[in-house]
N, C-alpha and C positions, 0 to 999 in steps of 0.2 A: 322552643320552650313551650309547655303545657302552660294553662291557665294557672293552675297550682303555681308553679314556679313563679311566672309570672305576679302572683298575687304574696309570694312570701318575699319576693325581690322589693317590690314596692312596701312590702311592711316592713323591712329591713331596712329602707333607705328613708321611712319615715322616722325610725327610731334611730337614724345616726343624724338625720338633722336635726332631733328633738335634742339631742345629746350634744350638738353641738351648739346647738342654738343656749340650750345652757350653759353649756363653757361659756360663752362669749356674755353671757348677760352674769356672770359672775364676776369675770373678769372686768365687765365695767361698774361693777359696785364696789368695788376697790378705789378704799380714797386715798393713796396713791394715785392713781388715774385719775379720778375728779379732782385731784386737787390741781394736774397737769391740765383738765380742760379745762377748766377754771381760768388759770394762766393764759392759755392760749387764747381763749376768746377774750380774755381781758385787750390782750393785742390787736385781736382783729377788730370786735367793735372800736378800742378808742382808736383807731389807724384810721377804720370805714369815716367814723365821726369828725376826725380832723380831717378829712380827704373833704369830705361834705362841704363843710366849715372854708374851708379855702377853696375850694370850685366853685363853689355859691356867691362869694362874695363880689367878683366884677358884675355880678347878674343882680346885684342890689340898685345899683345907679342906670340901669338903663330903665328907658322910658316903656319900651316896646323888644320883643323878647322873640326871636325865631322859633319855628317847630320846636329842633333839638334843643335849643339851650331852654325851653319852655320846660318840658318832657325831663330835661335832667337837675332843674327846680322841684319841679312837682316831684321827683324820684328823691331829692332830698327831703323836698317834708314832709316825708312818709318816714324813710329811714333814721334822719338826725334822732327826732325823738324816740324812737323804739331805743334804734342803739344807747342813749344817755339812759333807759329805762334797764335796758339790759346790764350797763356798766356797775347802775347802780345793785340792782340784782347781784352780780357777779360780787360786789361787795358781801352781802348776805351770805353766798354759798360759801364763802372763803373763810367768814366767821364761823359759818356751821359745820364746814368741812362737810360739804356734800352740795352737789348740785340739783338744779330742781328739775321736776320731772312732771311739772304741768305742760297740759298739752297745748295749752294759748301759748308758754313760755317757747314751747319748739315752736309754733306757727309763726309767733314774732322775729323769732332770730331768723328763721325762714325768709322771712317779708323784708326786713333791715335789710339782711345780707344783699340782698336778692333787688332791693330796689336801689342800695348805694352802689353794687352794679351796673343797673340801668342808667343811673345818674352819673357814673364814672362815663360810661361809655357815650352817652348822647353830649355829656360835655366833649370829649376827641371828637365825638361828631360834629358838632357843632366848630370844632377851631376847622378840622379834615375829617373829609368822605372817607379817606383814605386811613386817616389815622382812627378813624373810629372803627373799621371794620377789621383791621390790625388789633386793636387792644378787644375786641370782641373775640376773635380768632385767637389772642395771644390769650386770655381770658379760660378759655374752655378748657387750651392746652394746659393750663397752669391747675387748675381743678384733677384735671390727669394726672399730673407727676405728680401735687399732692397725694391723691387717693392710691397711686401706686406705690410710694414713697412709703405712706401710712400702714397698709395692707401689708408690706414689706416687712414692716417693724413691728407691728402687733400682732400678725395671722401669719408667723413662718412657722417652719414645718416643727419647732420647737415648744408653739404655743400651746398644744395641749398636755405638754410637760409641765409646763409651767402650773397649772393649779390642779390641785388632788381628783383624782377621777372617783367618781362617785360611785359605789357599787348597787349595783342592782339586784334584787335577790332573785336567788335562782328559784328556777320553777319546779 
């Protein structure tokens, strides 16, 4: 290939991502779809929050507290409150029918998620070595099938049928 080509291969593959990347930022402004993440995260936080809630609580009466069960303390009181802050959020969106799109609000769901993980797993750690690096392992795999799972059902080969293709004007 000549530079030329080269250089209209590359503008052609920036205008299908641009084109794609719009489908997709279409398709999740559909509140339809917000109102289904809406739901789901309504799940996950309060699931995260009562996992919290009940892995925490034999770690209230001890005197003194090892590494791990120390570590998946601290990993709930970070996350407990985010998650009740998010739940209640998730009320708001559901009233508004849309969800929010502050960047503190993804950094928090980020940090909840991510630290009642931590605190799931340093709790297995703490009962077993064994059983903690199993639900860390079983953990990653489980974030796979979902994201396959997901990718499956929303990005098959039908999805850009699914909403009206935008014309561009010709030159």
């Amino acid at each position: 290939m000549t530079e030329d080509e080269d250089l209209l291969a590359a503008q052609d593959q920036a205008v299908e991502a641009e084109r794609i990347r719009q489908e997709v930022e279409d398709a999740a402004s559909d509140p339809a779809a917000q109102a289904e993440w809406i739901r789901q995260s309504n799940l996950v936080f309060g699931g995260l929050a009562a996992a919290g809630l009940v892995v925490v609580q034999p770690f209230l009466t001890e005197s003194s507290l090892d590494p791990s069960a120390m570590v998946s303390v601290i990993a709930f009181a970070v996350s407990i409150p985010l998650l009740a802050a998010l739940l209640v959020l998730n009320r708001q969106e559901e009233f508004r029918h849309r969800a929010s799109r502050s960047a503190l609000v993804s950094i928090a769901k980020a940090v909840a998620q991510g630290s009642a993980f931590v605190g799931l797993t340093a709790a297995f750690w703490h009962i077993s070595i064994v059983a903690g690096i199993v639900f860390l392992a079983m953990g990653c795999i489980a974030v796979g099938v979902h994201s396959s799972g997901y990718v499956q059902l929303e990005y098959d080969s039908k999805f850009r049928s699914r909403y009206r293709q935008r014309r561009t004007p010709e030159a």
